[in-house]
Each structure stands twice: as C-alpha cells, then as structure tokens.
N, C-alpha and C positions, 0 to 999 in steps of 0.2 A: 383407132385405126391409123393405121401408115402406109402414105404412100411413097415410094420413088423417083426422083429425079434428080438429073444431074449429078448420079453419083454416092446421093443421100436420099437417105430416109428422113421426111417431114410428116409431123402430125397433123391429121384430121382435125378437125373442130368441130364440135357438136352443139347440142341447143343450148346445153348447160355454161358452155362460153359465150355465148350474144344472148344468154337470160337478161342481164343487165340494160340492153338494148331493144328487145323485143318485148312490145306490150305499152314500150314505156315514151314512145313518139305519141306526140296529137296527130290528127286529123287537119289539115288546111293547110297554109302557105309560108306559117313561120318556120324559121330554122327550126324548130322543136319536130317538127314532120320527118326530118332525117336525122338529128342527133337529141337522146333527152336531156330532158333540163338540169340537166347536173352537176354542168359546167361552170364555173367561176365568168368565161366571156365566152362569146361565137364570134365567126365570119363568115362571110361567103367570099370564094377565090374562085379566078377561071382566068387559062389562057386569053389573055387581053387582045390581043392581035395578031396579023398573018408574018408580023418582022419578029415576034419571038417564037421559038422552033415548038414541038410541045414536051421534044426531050429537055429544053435549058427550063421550061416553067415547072417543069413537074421536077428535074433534079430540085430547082429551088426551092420551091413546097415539102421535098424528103429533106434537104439538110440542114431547114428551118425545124422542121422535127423533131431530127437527130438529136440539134444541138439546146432541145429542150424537154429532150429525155435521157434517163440514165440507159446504159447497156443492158438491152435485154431483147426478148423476141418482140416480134411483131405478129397480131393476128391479121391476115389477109385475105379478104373475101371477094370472089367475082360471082356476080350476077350471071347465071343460066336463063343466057335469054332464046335459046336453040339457034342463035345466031353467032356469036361471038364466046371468041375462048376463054376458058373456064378452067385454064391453065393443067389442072387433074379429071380429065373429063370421069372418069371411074368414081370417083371420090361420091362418099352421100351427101346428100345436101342437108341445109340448114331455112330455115322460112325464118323471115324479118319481112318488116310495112307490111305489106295487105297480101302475104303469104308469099311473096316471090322467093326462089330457089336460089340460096348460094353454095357456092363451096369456100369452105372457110379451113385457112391452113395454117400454122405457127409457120415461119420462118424468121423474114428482118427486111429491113430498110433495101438492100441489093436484089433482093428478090422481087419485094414491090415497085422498082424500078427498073427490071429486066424479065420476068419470066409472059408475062403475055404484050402480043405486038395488035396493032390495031384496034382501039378505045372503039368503041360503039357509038358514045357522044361524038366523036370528032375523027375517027378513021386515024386517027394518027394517037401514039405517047402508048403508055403500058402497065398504069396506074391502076389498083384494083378497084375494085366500086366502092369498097367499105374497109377501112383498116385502122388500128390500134393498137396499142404497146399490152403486153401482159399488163401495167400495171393498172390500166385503163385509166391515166392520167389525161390522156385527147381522146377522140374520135373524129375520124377523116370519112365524112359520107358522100358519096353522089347518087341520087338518084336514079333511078331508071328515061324520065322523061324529063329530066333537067337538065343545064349546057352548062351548068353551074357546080361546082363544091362545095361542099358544109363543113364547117371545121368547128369543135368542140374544144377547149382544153382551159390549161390556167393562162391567165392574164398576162403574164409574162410572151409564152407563145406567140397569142392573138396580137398583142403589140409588135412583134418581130414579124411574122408576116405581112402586117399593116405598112413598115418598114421599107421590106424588099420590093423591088416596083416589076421585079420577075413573077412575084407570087401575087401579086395583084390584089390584095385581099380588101373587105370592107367589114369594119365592125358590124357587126347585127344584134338587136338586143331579142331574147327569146319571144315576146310575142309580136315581133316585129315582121314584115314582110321579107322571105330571104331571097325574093329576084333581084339581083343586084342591076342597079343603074343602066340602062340602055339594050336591056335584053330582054327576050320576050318568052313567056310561056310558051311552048309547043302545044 
C-alpha cells in the first residue's frame, strides 16, 4: 500500500517488516521491553532539560544516526494513541508490545524529523515512536508510558551518542533497568 504526501508517494509497512521486533521484546523494565536483544549495545536518551529546545536534541539524536548508517530509507512508525498524529491517519496499522497500533511508513531521516508536530511524551519535537534504517542495523524505540528513548544499534553508535551531551544518552546493558537516572516511572 501507498500513501501520499507532500507531493510523493511513501510505502505502508506491514507486520512482515516489524516481524523482527515483534514477539521478540521481554516483559518488565529492561531495555529489551522496547528493543530485542539483538544488538551489539543499548542506551537510553531523553531531552535533558528545559535550556535545550527538543527540535536541537532530537536533530542530535538523527545526525548521530545518520552518520552511523549508510544511505538508505528509514522505517517510521507512530503510535495510534486516538490522541496524537499518526502522520497518515488512513494508513493500516501494524500491532508491536502488547498489541498497540502503529502506522509504520518507509521514508528517511527528514521526514522523521519534520512530518508530525507535537510528541505526546512532551508536547513539543516530531520524533516518531519507533524507527529504523531498512537494514535494521539500530532501532530507536519510545514507549508509550516512558519520558525516555531506547536505542539499539552497533557499538560504534551507542559510543557517539554517549559522546554528544545534546543526546544525552546512557549505556544500558540488556538485562539492566532502562529508567535512566533521576526520572521516574509514570
């Protein structure tokens, strides 16, 4: 399926593209609850405070990505919470964790940092809930009732985030707790 916008036609994504993700998160409060274990490292990231905007944390979070992935699309998925935009409201959904609804589209890095306005975690930035490269080298998750990020990918990445003090990041080992320091469960 395809849908329209801005001019172009973008592909749908179905179950058979987040098969790899789906089924294969644990249950509780390690990173593994949003991204599976399949990763070489994790982190957790989140806008650190109210003096960085959450357009500059979240551009820093995509061009730490970028520049640790080769050219190619990106899968981007928002969460259908009946509240918040879902960028192709038409589009079918996809069920990931404990069956919630997304729409999941191919596009890229410009797209998941401009096509939906108003995060649901934080009212502000444009960040999809769940995204990754075709080759699924990372995976970028937020949960639904987390204030927090999960990031998946190879070691290289996880160090560069670690790095930028925009992207705030903290190593997490997979069966390790992923609330990051000074922040609290909802």
């Amino acid at each position: 399926m395809w849908a329209s916008r801005d001019g172009r036609n973008w592909r749908i994504g179905t179950a058979a593209d987040v098969d790899w993700i789906a089924g294969h998160t644990t249950d509780g409060v390690s990173i593994t609850t949003a991204i599976p274990p399949v990763f070489d490292a994790y982190a957790t990231t989140y806008q650190a405070d109210d003096t960085t905007t959450a357009a500059a944390y979240e551009r820093a979070l995509v061009d730490d990505l970028i520049s640790h992935t080769a050219r190619q699309p990106w899968w981007l998925a928002y969460l259908d919470t009946g509240a918040h935009d879902v960028v192709f409201p038409l589009a079918p959904r996809v069920s990931l964790y404990w069956n919630w609804p997304y729409v999941l589209v191919e596009a890229g890095p410009e797209q998941a940092l401009g096509w939906r306005t108003g995060h649901m975690r934080h009212g502000l930035g444009s960040l999809p809930d769940l995204f990754f490269p075709a080759d699924r080298s990372w995976l970028v998750s937020a949960l639904w009732d987390d204030t927090w990020t999960c990031v998946g990918g190879p070691d290289p990445l996880i160090g560069s985030l670690q790095r930028n003090p925009l992207a705030n990041a903290r190593r997490v080992e997979p069966d390790q707790d992923a609330l990051p320091p000074g922040l609290t469960r909802e």
